[in-house]
Each structure stands twice: as structure tokens, then as C-alpha cells.
C-alpha positions as CSV (number, residue, x, y, z in Angstrom):
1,X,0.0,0.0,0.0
2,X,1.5,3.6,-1.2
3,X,2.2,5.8,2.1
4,X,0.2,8.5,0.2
5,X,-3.2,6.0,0.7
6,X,-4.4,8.2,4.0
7,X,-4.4,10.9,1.9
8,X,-5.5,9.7,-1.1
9,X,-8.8,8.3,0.6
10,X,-9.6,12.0,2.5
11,X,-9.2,13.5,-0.7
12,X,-11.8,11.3,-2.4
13,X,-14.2,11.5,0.8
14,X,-13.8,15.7,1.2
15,X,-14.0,15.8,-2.6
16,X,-11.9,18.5,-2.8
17,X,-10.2,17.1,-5.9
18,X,-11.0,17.9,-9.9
19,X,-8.3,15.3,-11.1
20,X,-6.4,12.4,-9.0
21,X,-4.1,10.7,-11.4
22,X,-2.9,7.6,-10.3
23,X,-1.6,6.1,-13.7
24,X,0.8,3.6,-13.4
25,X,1.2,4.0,-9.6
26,X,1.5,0.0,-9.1
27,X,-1.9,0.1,-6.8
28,X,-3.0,-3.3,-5.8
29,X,-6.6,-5.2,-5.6
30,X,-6.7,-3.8,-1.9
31,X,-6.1,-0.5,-3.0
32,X,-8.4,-0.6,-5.5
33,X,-11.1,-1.9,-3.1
34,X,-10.2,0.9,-0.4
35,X,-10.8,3.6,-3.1
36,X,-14.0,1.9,-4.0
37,X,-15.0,2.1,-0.6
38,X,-14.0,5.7,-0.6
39,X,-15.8,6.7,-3.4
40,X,-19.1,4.6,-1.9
41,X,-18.9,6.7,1.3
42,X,-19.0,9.8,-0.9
43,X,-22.2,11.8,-1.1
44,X,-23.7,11.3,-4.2
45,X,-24.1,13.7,-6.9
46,X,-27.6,15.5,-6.7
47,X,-29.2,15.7,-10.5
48,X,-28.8,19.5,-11.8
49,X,-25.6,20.1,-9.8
50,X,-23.1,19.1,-12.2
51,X,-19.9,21.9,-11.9
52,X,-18.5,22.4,-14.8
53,X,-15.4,20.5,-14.1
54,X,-16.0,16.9,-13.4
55,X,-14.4,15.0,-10.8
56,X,-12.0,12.2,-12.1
57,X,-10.3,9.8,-11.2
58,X,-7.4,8.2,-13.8
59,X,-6.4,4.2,-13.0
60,X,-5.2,4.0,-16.2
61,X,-2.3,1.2,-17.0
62,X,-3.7,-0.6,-12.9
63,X,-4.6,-4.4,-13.7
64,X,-7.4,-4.5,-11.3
65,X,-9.2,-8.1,-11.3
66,X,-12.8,-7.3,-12.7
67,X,-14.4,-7.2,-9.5
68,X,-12.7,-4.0,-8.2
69,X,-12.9,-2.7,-11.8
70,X,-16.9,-3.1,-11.2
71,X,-17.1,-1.5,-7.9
72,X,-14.8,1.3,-8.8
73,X,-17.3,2.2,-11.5
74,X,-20.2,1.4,-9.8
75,X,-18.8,3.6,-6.7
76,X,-17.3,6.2,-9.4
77,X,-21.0,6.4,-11.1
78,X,-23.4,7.2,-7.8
79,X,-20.7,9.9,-6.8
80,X,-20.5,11.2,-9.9
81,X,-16.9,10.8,-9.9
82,X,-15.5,9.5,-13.6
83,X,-13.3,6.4,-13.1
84,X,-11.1,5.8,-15.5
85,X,-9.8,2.3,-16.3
86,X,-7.4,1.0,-19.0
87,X,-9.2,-1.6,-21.1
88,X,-9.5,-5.2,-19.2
89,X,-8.0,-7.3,-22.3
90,X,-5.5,-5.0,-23.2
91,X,-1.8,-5.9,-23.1
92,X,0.2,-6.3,-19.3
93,X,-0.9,-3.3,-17.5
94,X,1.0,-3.7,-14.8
95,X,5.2,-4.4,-14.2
């Protein structure tokens, strides 16, 4: 687990945050569940208040097992928080 996790995870819960890259960080499956946790505490996002910047959050080139890929965009969608995955059959993601 990175030592920046603590503050990863009270970034996502304040949602203070426009963008959290996190491309190619080496994340694991736990990881990947404790932000999908994160993002399912969030509040979600009331219809009509959209900002104009969307939150995101970019786990591009992670190889997250297709359970945590789920629940990170199932968590990502009632937050309103766009998750960002690289494509589950694509080549090695990760190492």
C-alpha cells in the first residue's frame, strides 16, 4: 500500500479534488477496493448540480481483477466521480 493512501482516501471522501491521477502507480486489488470504498462513502451527486469540471479519477495502466474494476465504476457512477480504467484485455498493464 502507497504511504500516500491516508491521503489519497480524504481527498476522495472531502472531494476537494478535480483530477487524482494515479496512472501507473503499481496500486494493488486492496487498493483498488479501499478507493471503491472511498468513493461509496462519498455523497452522491444530486441531478442538476453538475460543476462544470468533473471529478476524475485516472487508474489507467492498474490491472485491477474485474471485481474492483466493477465496484470502482459502480462507486465512481453514484458519486459522480468518472473512473477511469485501461481496457480489461488490453496488453500487461501492470510491471
Amino acid at each position: 500500500m502507497p504511504y500516500s493512501f491516508g491521503a489519497i482516501t480524504k481527498l476522495l471522501r472531502a472531494r476537494r479534488i478535480r483530477f487524482l491521477g494515479l496512472t501507473a502507480t503499481d496500486l494493488d486489488e486492496f487498493d483498488g477496493y479501499m478507493l471503491a470504498a472511498a468513493l461509496a462513502e462519498a455523497p452522491p451527486r444530486v441531478d442538476g448540480q453538475v460543476s462544470s469540471m468533473s471529478e476524475t479519477l485516472d487508474l489507467t495502466r492498474i490491472a485491477f481483477d474485474p471485481e474492483i474494476r466493477a465496484r470502482l465504476l459502480k462507486a465512481g457512477e453514484k458519486a459522480g466521480v468518472r473512473v477511469v480504467l485501461s481496457r480489461a484485455d488490453g496488453p500487461a498493464l501492470r510491471r
